[in-house]
C-alpha positions in Angstrom: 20.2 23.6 -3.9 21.1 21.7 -6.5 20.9 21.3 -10.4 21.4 18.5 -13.0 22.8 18.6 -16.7 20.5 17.8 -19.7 21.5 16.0 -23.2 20.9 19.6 -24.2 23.4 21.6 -22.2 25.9 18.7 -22.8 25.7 19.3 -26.5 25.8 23.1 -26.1 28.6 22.8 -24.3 30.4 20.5 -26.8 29.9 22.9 -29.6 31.4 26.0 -27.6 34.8 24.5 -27.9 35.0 24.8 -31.6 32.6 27.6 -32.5 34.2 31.8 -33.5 33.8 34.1 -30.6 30.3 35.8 -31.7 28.8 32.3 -32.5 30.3 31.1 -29.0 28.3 34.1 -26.9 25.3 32.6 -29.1 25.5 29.8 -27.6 26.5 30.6 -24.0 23.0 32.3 -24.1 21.2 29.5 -25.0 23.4 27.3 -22.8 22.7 29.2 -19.8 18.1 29.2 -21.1 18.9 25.4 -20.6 20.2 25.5 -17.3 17.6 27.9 -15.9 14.4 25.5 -15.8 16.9 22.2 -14.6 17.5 24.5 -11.8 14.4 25.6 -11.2 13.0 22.7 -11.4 16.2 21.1 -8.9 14.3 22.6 -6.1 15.8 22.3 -2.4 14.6 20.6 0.8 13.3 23.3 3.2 13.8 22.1 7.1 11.0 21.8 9.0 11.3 20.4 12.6 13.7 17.6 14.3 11.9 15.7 17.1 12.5 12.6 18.5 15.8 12.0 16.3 13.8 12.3 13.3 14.4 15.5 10.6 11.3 16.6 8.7 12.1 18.3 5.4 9.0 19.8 2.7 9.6 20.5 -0.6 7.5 22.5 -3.3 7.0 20.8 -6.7 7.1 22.6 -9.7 4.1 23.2 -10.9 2.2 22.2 -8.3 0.9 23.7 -5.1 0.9 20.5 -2.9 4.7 20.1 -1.3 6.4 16.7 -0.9 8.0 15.3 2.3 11.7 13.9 3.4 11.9 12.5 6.7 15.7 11.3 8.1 16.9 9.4 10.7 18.7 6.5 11.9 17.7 3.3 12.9 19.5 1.7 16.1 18.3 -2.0 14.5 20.4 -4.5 12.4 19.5 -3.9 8.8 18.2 -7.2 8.1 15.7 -7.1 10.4 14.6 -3.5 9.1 14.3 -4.7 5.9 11.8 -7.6 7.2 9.7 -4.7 8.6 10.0 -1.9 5.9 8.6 -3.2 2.4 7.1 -6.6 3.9 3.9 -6.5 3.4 3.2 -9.5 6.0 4.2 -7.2 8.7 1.5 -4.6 9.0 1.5 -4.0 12.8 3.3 -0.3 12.5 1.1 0.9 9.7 -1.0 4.2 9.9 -2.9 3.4 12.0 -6.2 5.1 10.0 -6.0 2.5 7.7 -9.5 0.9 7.6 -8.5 -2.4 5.2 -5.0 -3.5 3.6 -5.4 -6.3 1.2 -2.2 -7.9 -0.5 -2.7 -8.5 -4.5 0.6 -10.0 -4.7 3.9 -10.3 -2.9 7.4 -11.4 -3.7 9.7 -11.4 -1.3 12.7 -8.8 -1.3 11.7 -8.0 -4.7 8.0 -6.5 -5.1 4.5 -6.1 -4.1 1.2 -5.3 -4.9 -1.6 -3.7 -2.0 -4.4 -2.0 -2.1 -5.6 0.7 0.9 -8.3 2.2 2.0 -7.9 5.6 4.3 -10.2 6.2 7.3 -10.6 10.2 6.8 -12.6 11.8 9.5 -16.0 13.4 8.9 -16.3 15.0 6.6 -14.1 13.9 4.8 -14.5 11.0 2.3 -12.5 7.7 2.4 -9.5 7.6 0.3 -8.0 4.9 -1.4 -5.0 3.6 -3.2 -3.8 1.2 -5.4 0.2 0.8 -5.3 3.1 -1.2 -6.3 6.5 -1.2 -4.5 9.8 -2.5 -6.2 12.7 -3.4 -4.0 16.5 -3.3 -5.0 19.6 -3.7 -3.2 22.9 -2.4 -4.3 25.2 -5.4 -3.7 28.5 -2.9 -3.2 27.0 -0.4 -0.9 24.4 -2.5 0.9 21.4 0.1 0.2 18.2 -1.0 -0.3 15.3 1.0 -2.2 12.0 0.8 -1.8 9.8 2.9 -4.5 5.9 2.5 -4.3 3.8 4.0 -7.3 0.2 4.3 -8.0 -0.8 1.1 -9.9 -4.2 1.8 -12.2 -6.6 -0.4 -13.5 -6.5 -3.2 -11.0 -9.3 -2.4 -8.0 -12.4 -0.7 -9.7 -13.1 2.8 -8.2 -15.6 3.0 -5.1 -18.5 5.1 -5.1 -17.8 5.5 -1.2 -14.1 7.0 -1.6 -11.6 9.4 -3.9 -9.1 7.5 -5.0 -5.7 8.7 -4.7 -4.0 8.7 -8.4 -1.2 10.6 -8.4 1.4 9.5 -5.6 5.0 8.2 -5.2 7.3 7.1 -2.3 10.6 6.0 -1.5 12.6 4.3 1.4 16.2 4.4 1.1 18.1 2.1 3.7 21.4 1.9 4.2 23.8 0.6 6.9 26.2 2.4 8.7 28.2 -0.3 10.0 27.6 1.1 13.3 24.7 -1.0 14.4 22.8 1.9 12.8 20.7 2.0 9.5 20.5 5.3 8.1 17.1 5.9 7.0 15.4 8.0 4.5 11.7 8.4 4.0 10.5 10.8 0.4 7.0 11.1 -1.0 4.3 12.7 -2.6 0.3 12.6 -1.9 -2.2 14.4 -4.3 -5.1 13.6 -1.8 -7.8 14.3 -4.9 -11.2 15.6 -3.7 -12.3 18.8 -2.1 -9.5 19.3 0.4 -7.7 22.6 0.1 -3.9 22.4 -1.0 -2.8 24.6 2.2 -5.1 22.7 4.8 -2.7 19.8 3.5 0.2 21.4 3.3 0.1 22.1 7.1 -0.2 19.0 8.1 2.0 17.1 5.8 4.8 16.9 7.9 3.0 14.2 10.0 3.2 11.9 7.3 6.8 11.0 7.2 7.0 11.6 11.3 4.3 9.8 12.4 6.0 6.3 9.8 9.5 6.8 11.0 8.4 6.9 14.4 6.4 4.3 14.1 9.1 1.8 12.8 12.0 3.3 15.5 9.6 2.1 18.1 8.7 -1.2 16.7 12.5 -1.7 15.5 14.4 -0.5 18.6 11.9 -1.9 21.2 12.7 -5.6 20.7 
């Protein structure tokens, strides 16, 4: 577990140095009611399962009953060639494969693009769908590359025949290990909307990341 330092707590802390003793304990009392939600809030990963090479980790959100998702593992590819598969949208072959249509908006290569996707849920279950924009960067020191998809609004007009997905995000971080290896790390989060039940969900969440990383191992390490 882990916790991060506000503006706030910086400048509490500041002012400790040259405050009296009884104005100092003041302060150490409010600098310790800052620190309390930033930890809170700094949840942990929770370990789920490791199969196949690949660690699944859930995480709850606060203020929210629906958990995120980590998956980790490494990739025995070159990293070029996992960066033409993860974040190209021209390479679609190792997508879930419930998706029922994928259409490109727009596309730039290695730096962002623009899809739209429709979910096959089974009966029953209504379609979902999703709107989303992905931005690439590389760090030119380290090598990493980051891929971070959001929901993008206002584009496709809602269909009366699915629940579209509005509140989402996901990451890819890739990075070489100069080992023939790319470490690879897979983090998201899926409001699926609609009348499915938060814990149904929740049980089954940890086939999202899985079920992707597995699905570019094979496609990556196969040829």
């Amino acid at each position: 577990m882990f916790f991060y330092l506000s503006k706030e707590t910086l400048y509490f802390a500041e002012k400790l140095i040259s405050m009296t003793r009884r104005e100092s304990l003041i302060c150490l009392f409010l600098l310790v009611i800052c620190l309390i939600p930033n930890f809170v809030e700094a949840q942990a990963w929770n370990f789920v399962k490791d199969k196949d090479g690949i660690k699944i980790y859930t995480r709850k959100e606060p203020g929210n009953s629906i958990k995120s998702f980590k998956g980790v593992t490494d990739i025995y590819a070159p990293m070029e060639k996992v960066c033409n598969l993860i974040g190209n949208v021209k390479n679609l072959d190792w997508w879930d494969k419930n998706l029922k249509e994928i259409r490109v908006l727009e596309y730039e290569k290695n730096k962002r693009a623009q899809y739209y996707l429709i979910y096959n849920a089974p009966w029953p279950i209504t379609d979902r769908d999703l709107c989303v924009e992905a931005i690439i960067k590389d760090d030119p020191v380290t090598g990493t590359r980051t891929i971070v998809a959001t929901p993008l609004p206002n584009v496709i007009p809602k269909r009366p025949d699915c629940v579209r997905i509005e509140h989402y995000w996901q990451s890819w971080t890739l990075q070489p290990t100069g080992k023939g290896y790319v470490h690879a790390i897979l983090e998201g989060y899926v409001d699926p909307a609609g009348s499915v039940p938060d814990w149904i969900y929740n049980m089954v969440i940890t086939d999202t990341p899985y079920k992707v990383m597995e699905g570019a191992k094979k496609y990556l390490e196969a040829k």
